[in-house]
N, C-alpha and C positions, 0 to 999 in steps of 0.2 A: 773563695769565689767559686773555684769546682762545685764543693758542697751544692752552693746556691743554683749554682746551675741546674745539676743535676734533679734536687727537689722541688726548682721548675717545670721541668720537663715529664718529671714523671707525675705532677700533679694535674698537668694541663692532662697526660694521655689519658690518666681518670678519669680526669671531667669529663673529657668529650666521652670514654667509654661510657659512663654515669647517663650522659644526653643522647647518646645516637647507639646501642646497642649491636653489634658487641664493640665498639669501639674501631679500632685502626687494627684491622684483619692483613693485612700486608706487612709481611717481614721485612721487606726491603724498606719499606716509608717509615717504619717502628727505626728499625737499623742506623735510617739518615739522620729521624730525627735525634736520637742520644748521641749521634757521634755530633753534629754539630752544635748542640744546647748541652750536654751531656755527657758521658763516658758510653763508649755502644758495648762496652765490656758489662754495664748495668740494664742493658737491653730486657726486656722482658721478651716470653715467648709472645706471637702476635696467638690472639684467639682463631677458632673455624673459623672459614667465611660461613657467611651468614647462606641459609637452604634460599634465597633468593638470587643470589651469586650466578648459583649453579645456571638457571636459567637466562642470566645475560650474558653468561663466559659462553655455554651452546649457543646462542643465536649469533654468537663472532666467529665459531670455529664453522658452525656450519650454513652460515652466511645465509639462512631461514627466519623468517620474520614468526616472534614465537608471543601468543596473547596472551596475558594473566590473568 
């Protein structure tokens, strides 16, 4: 049952990396998801955030409205 679990979870984080590039960038949401579908001991590293990132994480720190 582990097994299954597991090769759920890491096929679903494919997929979505496969559909939405580069996939699930947060360690911590990677981390939740294999400890509760998974083992988080089989965690993969999360990828960069994406060069988009950068510019909504600066318009929260420094609370400036920024245009793309």
């Amino acid at each position: 049952m582990q097994n299954d679990r597991f090769r759920f979870i890491d096929a679903a984080v494919q997929i979505f990396a496969d559909a939405r590039p580069p996939g699930i960038y947060k360690s911590d949401y990677l981390r939740e998801l294999f400890r509760r579908y998974g083992d988080e001991e089989d965690c993969p590293p999360a990828p960069e955030k994406p060069d988009w990132c950068l510019g909504k994480c600066l318009n929260r720190l420094t609370n400036r409205q920024i245009f793309y």
